[in-house]
PDB file of N, H, CA, C and O in Angstrom:
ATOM      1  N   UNK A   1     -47.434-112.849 -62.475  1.00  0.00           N
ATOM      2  CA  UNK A   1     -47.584-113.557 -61.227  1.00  0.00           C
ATOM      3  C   UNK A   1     -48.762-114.502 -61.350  1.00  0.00           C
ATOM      4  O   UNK A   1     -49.824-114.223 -61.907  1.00  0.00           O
ATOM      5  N   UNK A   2     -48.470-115.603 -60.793  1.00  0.00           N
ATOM      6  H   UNK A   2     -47.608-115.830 -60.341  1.00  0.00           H
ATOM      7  CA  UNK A   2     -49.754-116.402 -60.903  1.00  0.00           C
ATOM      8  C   UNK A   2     -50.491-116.388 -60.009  1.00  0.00           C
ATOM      9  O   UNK A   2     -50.010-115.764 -59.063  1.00  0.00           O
ATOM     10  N   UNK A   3     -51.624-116.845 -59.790  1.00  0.00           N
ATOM     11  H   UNK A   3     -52.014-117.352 -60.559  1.00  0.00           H
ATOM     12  CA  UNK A   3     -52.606-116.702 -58.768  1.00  0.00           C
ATOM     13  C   UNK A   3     -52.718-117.903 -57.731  1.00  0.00           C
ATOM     14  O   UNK A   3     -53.627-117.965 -56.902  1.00  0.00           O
ATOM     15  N   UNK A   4     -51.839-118.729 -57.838  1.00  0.00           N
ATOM     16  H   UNK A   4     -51.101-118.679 -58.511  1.00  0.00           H
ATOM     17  CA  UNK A   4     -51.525-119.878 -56.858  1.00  0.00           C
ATOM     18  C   UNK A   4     -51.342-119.072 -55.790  1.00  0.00           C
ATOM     19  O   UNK A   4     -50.656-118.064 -55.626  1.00  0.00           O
ATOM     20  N   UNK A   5     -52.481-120.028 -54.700  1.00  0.00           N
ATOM     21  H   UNK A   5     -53.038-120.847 -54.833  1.00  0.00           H
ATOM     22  CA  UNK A   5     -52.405-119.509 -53.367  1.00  0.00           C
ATOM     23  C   UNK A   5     -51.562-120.291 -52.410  1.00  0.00           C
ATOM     24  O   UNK A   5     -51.682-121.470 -52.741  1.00  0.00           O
ATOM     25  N   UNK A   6     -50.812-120.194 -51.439  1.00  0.00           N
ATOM     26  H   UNK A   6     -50.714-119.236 -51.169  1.00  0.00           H
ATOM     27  CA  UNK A   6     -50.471-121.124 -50.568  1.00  0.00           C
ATOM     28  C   UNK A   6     -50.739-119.982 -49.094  1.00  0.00           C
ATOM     29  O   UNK A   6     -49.883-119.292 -48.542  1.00  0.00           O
ATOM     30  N   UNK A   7     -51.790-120.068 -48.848  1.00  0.00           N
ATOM     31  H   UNK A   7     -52.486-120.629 -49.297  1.00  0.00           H
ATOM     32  CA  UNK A   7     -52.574-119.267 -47.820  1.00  0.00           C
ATOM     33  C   UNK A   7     -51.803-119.275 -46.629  1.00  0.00           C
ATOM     34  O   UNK A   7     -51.264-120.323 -46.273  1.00  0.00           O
ATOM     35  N   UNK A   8     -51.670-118.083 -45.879  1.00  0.00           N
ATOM     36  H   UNK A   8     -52.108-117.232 -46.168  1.00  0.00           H
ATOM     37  CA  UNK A   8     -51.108-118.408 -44.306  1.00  0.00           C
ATOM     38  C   UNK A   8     -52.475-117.007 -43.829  1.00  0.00           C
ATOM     39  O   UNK A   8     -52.754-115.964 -44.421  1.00  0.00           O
ATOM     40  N   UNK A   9     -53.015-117.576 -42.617  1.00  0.00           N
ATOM     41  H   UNK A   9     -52.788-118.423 -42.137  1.00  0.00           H
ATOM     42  CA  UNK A   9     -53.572-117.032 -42.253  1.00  0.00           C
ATOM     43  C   UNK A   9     -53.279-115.971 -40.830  1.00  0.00           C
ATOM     44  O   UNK A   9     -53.033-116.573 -39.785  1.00  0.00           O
ATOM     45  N   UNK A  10     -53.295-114.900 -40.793  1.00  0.00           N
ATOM     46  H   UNK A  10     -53.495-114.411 -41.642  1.00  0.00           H
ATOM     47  CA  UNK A  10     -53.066-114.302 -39.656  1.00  0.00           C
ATOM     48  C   UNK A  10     -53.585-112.636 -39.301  1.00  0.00           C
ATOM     49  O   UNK A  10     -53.480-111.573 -39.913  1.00  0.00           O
ATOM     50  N   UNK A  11     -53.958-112.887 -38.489  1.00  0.00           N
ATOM     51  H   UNK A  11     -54.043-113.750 -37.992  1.00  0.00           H
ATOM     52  CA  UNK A  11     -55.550-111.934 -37.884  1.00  0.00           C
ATOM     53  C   UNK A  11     -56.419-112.023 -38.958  1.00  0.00           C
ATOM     54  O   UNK A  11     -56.929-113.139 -39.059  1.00  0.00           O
ATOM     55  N   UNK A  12     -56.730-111.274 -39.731  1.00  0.00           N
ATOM     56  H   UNK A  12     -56.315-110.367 -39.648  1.00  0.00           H
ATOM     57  CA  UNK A  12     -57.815-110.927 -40.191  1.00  0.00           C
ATOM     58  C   UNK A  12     -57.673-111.168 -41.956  1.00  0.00           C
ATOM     59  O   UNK A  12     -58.654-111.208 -42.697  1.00  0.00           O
ATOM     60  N   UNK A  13     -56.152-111.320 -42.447  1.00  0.00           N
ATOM     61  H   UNK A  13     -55.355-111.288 -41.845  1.00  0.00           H
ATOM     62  CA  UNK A  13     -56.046-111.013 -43.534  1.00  0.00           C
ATOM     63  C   UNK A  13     -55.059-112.550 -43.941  1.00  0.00           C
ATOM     64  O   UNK A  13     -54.094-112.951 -43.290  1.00  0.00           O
ATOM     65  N   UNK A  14     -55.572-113.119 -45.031  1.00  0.00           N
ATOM     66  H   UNK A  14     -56.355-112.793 -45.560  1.00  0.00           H
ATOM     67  CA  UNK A  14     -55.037-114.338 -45.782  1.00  0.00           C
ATOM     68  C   UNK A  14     -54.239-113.823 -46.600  1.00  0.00           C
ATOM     69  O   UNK A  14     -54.429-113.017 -47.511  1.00  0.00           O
ATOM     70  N   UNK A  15     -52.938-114.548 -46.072  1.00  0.00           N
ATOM     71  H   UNK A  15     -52.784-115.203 -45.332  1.00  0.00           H
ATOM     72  CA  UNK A  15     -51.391-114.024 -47.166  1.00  0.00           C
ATOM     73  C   UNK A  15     -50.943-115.113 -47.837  1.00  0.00           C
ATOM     74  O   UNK A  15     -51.191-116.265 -47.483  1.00  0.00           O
ATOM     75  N   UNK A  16     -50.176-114.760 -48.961  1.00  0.00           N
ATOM     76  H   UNK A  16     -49.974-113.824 -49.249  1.00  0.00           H
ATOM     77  CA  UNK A  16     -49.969-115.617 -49.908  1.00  0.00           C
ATOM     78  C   UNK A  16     -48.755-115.391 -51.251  1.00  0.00           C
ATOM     79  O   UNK A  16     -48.552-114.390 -51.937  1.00  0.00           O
ATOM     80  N   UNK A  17     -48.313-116.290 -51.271  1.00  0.00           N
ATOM     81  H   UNK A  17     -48.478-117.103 -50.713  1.00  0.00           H
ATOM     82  CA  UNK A  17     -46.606-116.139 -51.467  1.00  0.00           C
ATOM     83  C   UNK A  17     -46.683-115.803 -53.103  1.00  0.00           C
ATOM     84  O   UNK A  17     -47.364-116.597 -53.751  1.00  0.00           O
ATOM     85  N   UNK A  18     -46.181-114.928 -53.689  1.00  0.00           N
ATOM     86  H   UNK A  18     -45.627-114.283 -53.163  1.00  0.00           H
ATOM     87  CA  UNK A  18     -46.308-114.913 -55.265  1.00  0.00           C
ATOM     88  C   UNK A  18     -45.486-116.379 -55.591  1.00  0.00           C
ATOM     89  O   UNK A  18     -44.610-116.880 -54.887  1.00  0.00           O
ATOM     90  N   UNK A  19     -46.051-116.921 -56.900  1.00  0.00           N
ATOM     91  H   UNK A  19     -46.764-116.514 -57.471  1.00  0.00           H
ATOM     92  CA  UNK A  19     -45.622-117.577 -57.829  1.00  0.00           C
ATOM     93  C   UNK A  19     -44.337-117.842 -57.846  1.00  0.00           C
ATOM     94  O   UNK A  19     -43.625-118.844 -57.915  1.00  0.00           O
ATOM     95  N   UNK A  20     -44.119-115.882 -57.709  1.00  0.00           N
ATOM     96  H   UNK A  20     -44.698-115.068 -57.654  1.00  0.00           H
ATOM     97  CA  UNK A  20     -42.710-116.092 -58.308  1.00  0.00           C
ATOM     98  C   UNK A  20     -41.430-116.407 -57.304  1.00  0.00           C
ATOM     99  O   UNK A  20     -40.245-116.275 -57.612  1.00  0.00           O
ATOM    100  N   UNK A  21     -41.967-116.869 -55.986  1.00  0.00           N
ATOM    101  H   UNK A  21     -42.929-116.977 -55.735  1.00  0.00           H
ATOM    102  CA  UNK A  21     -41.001-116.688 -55.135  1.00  0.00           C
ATOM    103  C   UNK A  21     -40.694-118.319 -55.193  1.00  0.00           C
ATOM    104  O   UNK A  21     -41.669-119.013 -55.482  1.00  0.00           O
ATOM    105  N   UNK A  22     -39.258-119.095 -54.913  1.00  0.00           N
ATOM    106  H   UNK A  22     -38.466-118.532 -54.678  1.00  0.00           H
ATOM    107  CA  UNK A  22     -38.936-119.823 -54.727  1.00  0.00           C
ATOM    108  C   UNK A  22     -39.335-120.388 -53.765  1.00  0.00           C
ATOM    109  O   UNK A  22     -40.339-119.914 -53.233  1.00  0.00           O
ATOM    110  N   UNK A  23     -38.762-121.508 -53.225  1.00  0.00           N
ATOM    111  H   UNK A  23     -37.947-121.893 -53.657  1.00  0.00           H
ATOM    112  CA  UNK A  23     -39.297-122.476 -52.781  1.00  0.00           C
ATOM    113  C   UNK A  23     -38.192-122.842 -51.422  1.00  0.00           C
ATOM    114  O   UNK A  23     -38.396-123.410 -50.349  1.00  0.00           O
ATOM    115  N   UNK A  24     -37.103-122.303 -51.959  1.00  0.00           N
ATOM    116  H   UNK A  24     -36.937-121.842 -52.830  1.00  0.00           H
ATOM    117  CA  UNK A  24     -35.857-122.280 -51.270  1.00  0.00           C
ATOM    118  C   UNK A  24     -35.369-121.544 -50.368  1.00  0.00           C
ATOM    119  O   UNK A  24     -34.182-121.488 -50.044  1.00  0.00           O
ATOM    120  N   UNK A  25     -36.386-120.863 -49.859  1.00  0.00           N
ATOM    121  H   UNK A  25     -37.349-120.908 -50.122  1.00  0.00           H
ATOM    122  CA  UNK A  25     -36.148-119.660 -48.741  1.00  0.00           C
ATOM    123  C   UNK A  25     -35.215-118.319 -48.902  1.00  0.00           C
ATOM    124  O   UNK A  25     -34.697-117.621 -48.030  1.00  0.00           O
ATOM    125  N   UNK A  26     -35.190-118.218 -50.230  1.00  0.00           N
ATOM    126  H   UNK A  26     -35.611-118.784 -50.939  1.00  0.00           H
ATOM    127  CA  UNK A  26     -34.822-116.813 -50.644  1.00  0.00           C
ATOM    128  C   UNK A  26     -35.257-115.928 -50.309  1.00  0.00           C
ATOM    129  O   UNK A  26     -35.259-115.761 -49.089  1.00  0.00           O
ATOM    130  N   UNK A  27     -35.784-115.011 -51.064  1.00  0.00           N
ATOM    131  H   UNK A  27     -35.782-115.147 -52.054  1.00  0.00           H
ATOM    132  CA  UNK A  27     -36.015-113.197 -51.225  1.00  0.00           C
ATOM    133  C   UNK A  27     -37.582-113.862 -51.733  1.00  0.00           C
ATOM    134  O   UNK A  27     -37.958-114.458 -52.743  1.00  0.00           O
ATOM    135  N   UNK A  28     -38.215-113.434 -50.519  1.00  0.00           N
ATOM    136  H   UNK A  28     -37.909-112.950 -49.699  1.00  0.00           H
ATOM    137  CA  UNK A  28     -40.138-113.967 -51.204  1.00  0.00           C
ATOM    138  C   UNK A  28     -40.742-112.906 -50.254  1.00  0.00           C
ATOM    139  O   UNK A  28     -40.349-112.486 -49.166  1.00  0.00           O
ATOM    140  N   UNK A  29     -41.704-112.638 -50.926  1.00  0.00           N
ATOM    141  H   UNK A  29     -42.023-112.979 -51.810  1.00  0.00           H
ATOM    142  CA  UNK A  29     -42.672-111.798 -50.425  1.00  0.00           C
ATOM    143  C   UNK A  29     -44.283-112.034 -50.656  1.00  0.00           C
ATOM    144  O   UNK A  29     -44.833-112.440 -51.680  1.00  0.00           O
ATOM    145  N   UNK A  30     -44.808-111.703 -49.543  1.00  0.00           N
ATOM    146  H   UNK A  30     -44.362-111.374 -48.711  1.00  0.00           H
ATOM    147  CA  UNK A  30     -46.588-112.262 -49.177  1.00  0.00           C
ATOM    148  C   UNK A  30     -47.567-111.269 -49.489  1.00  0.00           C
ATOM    149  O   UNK A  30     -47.352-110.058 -49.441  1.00  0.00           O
ATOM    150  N   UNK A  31     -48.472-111.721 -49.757  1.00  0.00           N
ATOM    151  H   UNK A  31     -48.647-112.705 -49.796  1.00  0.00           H
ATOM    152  CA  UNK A  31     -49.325-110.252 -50.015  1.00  0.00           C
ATOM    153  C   UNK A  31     -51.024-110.629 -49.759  1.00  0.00           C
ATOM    154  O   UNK A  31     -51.532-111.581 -50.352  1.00  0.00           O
ATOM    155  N   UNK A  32     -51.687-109.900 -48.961  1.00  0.00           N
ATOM    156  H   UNK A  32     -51.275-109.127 -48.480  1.00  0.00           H
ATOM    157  CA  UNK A  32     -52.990-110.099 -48.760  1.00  0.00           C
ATOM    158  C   UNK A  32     -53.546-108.621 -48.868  1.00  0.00           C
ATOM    159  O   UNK A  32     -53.098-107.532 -48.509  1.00  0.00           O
ATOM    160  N   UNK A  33     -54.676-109.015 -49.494  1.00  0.00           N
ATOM    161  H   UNK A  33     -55.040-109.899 -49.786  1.00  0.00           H
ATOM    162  CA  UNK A  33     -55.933-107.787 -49.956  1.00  0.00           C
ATOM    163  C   UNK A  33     -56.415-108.088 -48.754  1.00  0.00           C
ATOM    164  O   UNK A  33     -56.566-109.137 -48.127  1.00  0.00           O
ATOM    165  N   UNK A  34     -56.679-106.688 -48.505  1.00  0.00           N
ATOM    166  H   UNK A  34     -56.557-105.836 -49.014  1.00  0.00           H
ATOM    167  CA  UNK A  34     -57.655-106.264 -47.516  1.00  0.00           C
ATOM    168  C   UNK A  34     -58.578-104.843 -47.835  1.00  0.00           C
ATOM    169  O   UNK A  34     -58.462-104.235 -48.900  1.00  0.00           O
ATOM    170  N   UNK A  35     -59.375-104.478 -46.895  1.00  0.00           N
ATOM    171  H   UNK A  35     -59.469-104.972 -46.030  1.00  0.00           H
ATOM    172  CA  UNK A  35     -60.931-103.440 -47.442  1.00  0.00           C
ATOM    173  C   UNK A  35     -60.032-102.210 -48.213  1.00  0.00           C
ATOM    174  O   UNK A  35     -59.869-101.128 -47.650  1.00  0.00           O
ATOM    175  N   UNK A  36     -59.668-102.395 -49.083  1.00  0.00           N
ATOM    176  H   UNK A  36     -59.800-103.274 -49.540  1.00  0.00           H
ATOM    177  CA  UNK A  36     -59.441-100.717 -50.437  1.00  0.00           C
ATOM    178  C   UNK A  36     -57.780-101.097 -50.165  1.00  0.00           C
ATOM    179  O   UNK A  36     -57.016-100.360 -50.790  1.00  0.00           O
ATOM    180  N   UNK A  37     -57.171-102.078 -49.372  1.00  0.00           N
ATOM    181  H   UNK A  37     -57.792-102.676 -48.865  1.00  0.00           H
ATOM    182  CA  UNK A  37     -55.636-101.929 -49.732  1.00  0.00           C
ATOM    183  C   UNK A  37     -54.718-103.260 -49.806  1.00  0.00           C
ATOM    184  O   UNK A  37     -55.094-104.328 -49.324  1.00  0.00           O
ATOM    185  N   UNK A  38     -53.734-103.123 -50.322  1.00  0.00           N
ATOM    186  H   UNK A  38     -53.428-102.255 -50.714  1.00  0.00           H
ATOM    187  CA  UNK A  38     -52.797-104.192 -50.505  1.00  0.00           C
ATOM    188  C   UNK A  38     -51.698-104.391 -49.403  1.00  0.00           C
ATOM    189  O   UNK A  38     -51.047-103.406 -49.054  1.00  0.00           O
ATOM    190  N   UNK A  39     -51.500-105.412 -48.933  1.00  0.00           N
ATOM    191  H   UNK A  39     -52.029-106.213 -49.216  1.00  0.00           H
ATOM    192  CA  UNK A  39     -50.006-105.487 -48.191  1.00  0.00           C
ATOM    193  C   UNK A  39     -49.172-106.610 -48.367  1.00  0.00           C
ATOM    194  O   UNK A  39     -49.573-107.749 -48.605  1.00  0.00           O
ATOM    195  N   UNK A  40     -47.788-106.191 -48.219  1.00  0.00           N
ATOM    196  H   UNK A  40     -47.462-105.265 -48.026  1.00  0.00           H
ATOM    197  CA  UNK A  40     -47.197-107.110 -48.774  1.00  0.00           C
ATOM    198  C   UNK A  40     -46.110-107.178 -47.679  1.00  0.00           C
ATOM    199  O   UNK A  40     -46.069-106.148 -47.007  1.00  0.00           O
ATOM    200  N   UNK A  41     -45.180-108.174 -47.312  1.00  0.00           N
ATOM    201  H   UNK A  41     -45.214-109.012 -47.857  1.00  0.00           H
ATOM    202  CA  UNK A  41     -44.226-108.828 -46.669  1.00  0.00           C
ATOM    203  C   UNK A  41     -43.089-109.311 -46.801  1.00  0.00           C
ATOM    204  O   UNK A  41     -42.716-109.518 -47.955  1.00  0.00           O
ATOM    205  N   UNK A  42     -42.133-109.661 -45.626  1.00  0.00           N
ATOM    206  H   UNK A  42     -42.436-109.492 -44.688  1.00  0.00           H
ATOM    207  CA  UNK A  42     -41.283-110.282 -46.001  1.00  0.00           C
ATOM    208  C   UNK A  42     -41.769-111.841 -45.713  1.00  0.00           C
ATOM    209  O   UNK A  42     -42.512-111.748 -44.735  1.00  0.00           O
ATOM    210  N   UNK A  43     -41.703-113.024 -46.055  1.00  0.00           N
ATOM    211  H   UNK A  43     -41.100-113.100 -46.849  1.00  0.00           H
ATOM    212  CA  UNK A  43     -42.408-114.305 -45.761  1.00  0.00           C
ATOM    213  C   UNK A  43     -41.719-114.953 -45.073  1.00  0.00           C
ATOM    214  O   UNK A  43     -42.066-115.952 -44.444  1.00  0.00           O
ATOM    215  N   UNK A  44     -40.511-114.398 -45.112  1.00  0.00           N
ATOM    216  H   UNK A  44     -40.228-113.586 -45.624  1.00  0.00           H
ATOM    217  CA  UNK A  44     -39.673-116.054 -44.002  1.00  0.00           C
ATOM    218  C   UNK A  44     -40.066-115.674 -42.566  1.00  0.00           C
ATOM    219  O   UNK A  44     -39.721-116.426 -41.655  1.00  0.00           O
ATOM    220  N   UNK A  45     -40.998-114.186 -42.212  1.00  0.00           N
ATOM    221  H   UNK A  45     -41.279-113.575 -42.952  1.00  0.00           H
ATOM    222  CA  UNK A  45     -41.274-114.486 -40.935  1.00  0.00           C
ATOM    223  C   UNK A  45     -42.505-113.341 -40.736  1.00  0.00           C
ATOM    224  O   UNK A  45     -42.571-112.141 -41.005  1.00  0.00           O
ATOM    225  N   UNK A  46     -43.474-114.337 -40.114  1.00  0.00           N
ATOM    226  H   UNK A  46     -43.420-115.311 -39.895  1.00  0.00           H
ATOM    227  CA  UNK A  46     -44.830-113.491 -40.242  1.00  0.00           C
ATOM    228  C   UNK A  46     -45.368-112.511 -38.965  1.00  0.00           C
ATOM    229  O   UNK A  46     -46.510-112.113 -38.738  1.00  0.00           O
ATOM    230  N   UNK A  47     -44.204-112.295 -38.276  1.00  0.00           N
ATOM    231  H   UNK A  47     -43.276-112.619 -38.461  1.00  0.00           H
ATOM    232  CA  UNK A  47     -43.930-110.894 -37.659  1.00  0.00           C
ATOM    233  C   UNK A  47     -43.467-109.940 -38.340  1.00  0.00           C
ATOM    234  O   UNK A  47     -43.393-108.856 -37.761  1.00  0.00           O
ATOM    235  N   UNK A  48     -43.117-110.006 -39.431  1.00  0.00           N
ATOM    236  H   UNK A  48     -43.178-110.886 -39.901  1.00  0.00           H
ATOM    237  CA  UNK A  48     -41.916-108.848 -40.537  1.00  0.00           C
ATOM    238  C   UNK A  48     -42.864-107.169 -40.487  1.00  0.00           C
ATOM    239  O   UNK A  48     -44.072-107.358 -40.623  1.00  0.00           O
ATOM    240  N   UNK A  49     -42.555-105.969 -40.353  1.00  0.00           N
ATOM    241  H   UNK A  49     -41.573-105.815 -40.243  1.00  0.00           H
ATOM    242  CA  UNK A  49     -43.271-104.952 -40.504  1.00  0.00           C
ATOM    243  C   UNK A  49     -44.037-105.424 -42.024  1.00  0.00           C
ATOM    244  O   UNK A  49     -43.761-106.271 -42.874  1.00  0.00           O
ATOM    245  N   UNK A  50     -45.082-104.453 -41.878  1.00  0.00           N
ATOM    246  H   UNK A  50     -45.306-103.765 -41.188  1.00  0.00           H
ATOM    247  CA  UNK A  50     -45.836-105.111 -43.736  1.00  0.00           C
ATOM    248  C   UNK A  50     -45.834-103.072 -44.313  1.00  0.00           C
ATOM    249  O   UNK A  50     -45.633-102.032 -43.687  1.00  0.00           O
ATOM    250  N   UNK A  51     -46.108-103.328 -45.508  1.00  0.00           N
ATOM    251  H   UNK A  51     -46.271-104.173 -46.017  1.00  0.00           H
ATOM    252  CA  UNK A  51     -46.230-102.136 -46.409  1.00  0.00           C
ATOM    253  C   UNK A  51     -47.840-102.331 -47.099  1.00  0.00           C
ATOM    254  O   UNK A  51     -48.336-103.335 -47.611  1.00  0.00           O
ATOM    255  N   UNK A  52     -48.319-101.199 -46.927  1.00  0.00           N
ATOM    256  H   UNK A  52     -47.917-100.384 -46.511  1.00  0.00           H
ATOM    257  CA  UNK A  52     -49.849-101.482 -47.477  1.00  0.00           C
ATOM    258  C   UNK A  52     -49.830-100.046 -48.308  1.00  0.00           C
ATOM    259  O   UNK A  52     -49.581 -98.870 -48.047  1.00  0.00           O
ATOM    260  N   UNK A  53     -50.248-100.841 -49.486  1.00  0.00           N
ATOM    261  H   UNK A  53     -50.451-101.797 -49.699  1.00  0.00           H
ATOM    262  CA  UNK A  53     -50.958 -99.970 -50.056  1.00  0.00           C
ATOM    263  C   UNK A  53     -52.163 -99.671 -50.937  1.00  0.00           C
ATOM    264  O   UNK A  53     -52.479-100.544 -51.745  1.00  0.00           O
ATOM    265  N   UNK A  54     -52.961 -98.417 -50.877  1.00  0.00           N
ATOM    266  H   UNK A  54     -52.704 -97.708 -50.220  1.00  0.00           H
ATOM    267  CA  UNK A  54     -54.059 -98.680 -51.715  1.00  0.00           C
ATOM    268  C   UNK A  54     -54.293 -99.674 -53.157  1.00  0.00           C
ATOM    269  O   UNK A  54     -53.345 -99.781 -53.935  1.00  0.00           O
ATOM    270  N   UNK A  55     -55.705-100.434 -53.473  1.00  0.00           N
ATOM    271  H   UNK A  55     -56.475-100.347 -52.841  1.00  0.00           H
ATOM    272  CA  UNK A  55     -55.579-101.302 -54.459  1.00  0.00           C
ATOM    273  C   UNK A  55     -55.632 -99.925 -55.679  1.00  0.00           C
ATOM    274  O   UNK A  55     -55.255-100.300 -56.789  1.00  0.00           O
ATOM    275  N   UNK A  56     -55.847 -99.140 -55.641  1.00  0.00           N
ATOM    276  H   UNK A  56     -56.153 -98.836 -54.739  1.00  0.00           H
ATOM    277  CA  UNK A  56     -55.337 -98.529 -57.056  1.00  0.00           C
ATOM    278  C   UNK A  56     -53.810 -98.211 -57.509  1.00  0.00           C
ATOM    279  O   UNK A  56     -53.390 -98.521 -58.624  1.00  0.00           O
ATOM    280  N   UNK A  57     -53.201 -97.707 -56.744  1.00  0.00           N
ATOM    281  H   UNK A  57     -53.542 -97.455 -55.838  1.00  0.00           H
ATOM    282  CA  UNK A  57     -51.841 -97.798 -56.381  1.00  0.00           C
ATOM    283  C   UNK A  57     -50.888 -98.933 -56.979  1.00  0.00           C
ATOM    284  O   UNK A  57     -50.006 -98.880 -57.836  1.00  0.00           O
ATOM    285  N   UNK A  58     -51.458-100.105 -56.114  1.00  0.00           N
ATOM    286  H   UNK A  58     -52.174-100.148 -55.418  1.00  0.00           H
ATOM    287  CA  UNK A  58     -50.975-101.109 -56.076  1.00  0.00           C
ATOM    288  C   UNK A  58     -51.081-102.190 -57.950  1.00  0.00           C
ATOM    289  O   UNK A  58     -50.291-103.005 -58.426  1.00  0.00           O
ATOM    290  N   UNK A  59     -52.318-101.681 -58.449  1.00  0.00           N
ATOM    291  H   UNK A  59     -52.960-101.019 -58.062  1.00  0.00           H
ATOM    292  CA  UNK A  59     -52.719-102.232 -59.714  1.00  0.00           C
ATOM    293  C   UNK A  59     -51.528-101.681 -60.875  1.00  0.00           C
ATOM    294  O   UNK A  59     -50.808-102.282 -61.672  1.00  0.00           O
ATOM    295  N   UNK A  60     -51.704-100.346 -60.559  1.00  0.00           N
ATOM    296  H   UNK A  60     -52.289 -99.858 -59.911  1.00  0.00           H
ATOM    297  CA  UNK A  60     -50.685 -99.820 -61.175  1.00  0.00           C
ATOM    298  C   UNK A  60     -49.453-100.409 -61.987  1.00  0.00           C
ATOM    299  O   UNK A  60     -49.129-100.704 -63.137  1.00  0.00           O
ATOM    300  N   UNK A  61     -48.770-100.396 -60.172  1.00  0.00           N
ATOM    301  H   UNK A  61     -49.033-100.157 -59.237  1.00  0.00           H
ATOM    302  CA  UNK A  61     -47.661-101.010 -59.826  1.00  0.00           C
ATOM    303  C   UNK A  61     -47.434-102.216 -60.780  1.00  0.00           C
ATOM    304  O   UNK A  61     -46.658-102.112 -61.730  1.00  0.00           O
ATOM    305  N   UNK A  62     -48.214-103.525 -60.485  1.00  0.00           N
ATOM    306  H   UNK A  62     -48.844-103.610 -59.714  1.00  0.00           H
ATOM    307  CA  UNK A  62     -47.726-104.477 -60.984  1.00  0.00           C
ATOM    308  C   UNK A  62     -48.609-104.676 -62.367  1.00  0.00           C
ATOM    309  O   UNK A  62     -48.860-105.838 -62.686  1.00  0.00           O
ATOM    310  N   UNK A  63     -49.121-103.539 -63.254  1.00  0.00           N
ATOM    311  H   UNK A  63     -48.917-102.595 -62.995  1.00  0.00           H
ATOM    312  CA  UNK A  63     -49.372-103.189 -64.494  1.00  0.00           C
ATOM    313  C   UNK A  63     -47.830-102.959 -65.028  1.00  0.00           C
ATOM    314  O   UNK A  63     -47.228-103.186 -66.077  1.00  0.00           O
ATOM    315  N   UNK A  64     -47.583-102.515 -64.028  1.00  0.00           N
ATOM    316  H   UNK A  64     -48.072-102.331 -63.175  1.00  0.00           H
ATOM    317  CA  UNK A  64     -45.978-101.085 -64.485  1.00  0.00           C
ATOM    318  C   UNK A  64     -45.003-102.471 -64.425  1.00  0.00           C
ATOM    319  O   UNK A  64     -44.746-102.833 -65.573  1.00  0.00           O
ATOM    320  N   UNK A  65     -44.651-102.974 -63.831  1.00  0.00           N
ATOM    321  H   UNK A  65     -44.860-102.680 -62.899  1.00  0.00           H
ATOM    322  CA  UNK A  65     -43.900-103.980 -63.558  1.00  0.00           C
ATOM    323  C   UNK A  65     -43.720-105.265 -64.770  1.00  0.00           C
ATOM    324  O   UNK A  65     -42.712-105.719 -65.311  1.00  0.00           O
ATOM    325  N   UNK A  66     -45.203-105.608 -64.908  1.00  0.00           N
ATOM    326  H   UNK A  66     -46.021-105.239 -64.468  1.00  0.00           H
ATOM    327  CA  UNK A  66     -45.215-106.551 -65.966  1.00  0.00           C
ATOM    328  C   UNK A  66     -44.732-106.175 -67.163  1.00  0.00           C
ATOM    329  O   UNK A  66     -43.841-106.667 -67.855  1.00  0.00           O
ATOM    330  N   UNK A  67     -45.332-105.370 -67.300  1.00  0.00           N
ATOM    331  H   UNK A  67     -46.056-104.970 -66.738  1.00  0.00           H
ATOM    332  CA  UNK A  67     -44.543-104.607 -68.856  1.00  0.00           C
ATOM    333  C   UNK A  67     -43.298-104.339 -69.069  1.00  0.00           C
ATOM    334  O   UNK A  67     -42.758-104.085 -70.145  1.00  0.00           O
ATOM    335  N   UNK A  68     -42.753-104.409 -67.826  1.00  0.00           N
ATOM    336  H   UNK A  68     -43.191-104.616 -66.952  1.00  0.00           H
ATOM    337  CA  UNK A  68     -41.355-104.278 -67.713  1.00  0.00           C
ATOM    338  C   UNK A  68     -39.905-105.899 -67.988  1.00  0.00           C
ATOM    339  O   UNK A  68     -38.719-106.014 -68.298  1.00  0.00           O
ATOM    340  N   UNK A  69     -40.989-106.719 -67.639  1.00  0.00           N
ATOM    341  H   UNK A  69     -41.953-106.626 -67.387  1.00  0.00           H
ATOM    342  CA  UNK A  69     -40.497-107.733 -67.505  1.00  0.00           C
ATOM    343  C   UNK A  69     -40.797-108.695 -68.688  1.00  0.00           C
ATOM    344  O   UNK A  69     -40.246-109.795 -68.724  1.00  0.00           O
ATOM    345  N   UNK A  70     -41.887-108.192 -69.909  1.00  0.00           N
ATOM    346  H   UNK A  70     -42.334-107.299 -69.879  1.00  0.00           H
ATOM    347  CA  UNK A  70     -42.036-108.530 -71.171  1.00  0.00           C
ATOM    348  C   UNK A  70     -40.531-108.818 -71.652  1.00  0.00           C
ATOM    349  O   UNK A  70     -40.310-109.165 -72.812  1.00  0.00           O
TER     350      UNK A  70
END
């Protein structure tokens, strides 16, 4: 994932679309760090419920992921 931001701001926490999501209003998801956790979204609408989870957890995850996608 790259670290290109395209920031949307809302309450307290700056979200931001992975890399890898198109451009075309597909299947994209947002994700903002916040104090010890991660959350992530659906992006086509920034009411969507969010999923948070701890940043250790979460490092894991897209440790586990990348390697997968080698």
């Amino acid at each position: 994932m790259n670290t290109e931001r395209n920031v949307a701001v809302s309450g307290e926490l700056a979200w931001f679309k992975s890399s890898y999501s198109g451009s075309d209003g597909g299947d994209c998801v947002e994700v903002a760090v916040g104090a010890g956790r991660v959350h992530v979204r659906d992006s086509k609408t920034d009411r969507s419920p969010t999923l948070s989870v701890p940043t250790g957890p979460w490092a894991a995850f897209v440790t586990y992921a990348a390697e997968r996608t080698r």
